[in-house]
C-alpha positions in Angstrom: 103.1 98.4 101.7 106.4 100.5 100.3 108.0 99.8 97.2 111.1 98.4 98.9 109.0 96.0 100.2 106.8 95.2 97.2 110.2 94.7 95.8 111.4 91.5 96.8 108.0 90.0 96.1 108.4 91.3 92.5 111.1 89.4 92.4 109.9 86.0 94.2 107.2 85.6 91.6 109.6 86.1 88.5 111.8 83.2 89.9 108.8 80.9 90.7 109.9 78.0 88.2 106.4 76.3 88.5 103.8 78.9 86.9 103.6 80.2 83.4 105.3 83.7 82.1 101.2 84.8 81.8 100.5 83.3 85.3 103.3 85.6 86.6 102.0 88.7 85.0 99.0 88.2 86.5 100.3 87.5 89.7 102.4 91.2 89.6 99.0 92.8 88.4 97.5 90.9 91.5 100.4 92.3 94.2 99.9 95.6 92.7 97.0 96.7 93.1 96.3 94.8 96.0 99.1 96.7 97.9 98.7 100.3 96.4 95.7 101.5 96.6 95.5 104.4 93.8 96.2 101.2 91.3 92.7 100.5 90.2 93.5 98.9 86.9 96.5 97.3 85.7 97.3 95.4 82.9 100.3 95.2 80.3 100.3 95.4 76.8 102.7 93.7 74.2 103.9 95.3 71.0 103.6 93.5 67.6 105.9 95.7 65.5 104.7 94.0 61.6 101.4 95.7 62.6 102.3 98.5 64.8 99.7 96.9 67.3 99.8 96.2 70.9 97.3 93.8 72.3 96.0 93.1 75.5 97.6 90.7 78.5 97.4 90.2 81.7 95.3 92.6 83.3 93.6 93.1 87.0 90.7 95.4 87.1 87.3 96.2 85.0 87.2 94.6 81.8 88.0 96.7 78.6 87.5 97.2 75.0 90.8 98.1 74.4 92.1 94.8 73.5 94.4 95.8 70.8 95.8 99.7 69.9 97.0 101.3 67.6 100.8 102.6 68.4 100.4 106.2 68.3 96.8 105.9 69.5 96.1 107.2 73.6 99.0 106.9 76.1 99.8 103.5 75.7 100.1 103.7 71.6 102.4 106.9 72.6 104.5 105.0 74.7 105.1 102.4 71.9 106.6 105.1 70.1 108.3 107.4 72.6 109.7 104.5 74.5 109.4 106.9 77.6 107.5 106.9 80.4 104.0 108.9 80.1 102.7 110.2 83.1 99.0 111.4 83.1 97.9 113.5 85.8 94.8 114.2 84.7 93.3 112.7 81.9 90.2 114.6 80.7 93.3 117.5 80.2 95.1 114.9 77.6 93.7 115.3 73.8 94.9 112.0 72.1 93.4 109.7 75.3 91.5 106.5 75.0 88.7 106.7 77.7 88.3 103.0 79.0 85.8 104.0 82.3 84.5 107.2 83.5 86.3 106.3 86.9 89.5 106.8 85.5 91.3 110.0 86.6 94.8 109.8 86.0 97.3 106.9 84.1 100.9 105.6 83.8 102.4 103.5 81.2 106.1 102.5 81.3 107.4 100.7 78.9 109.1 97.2 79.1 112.0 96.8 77.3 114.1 93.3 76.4 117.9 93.5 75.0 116.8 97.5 74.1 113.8 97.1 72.6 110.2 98.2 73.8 108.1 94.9 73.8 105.6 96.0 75.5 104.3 98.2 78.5 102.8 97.9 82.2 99.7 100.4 82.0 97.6 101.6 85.4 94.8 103.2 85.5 93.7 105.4 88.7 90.5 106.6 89.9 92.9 109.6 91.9 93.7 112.6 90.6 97.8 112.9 90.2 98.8 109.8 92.5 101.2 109.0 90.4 104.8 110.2 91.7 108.5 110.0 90.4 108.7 106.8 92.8 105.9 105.0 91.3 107.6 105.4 88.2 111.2 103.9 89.7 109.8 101.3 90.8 107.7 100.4 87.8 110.8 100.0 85.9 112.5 98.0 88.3 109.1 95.4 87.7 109.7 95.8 84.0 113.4 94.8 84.3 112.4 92.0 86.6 109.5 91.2 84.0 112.3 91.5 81.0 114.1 88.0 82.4 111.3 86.3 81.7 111.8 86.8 77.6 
């Protein structure tokens, strides 16, 4: 399935009035990586600036340990300070990475902003070498602005 038409099924779960804000995280993490199949993992990750923590949500994929991290601490602590997009081809090549499975090759994190400021971040995990590709990161912000109505 494209992006365009991943897309409008983004958007069908955000406006679902029935299910919870969680429930439709989930759901996303569900479409996902159902529908592309270098998305092994994905989960997102909310900031809590007093502690400069972000902890855990909705995820789809192998458990982790990484529950809560440090900002500044692997990609997705770097994201909560760079409020940019981190792309990681390869990950054994990054020095300040948080290894969560042997399996894991590569990584984006983009991070989720509401009324211009980062909340939080969707995070994948791939078990492909460099899958990830400028498109993957458009549309991953389009899900993040979908995902920033619901806050």
């Amino acid at each position: 399935m494209t992006f365009e038409e991943l897309k409008p099924k983004v958007t069908d779960i955000i406006s679902d009035l029935v299910i919870s804000r969680e429930e439709k995280l989930l759901k996303i993490c569900e479409l996902l990586t159902n529908a592309i199949d270098y998305y092994n993992w994905m989960g997102f990750y909310f900031a809590n600036h007093e502690t400069k923590t972000l902890h855990l949500g909705p995820y789809v994929g192998a458990a982790t340990d990484h529950t809560v991290i440090p900002f500044g601490k692997g990609i997705c602590g770097q994201v909560a300070l760079s409020n940019s997009n981190f792309v990681v081809p390869d990950v054994a090549a990054q020095d300040n990475y948080i290894a969560c499975s042997f399996t894991v090759k590569s990584e984006i994190v983009v991070p989720l902003f509401v009324n211009g400021k980062n909340i939080g971040q969707i995070d994948i995990d791939s078990h492909v070498l460099d899958p990830f590709t400028t498109a993957d990161e458009h549309f991953l912000e389009f899900v993040n602005q979908e995902i920033s109505k619901l806050f």
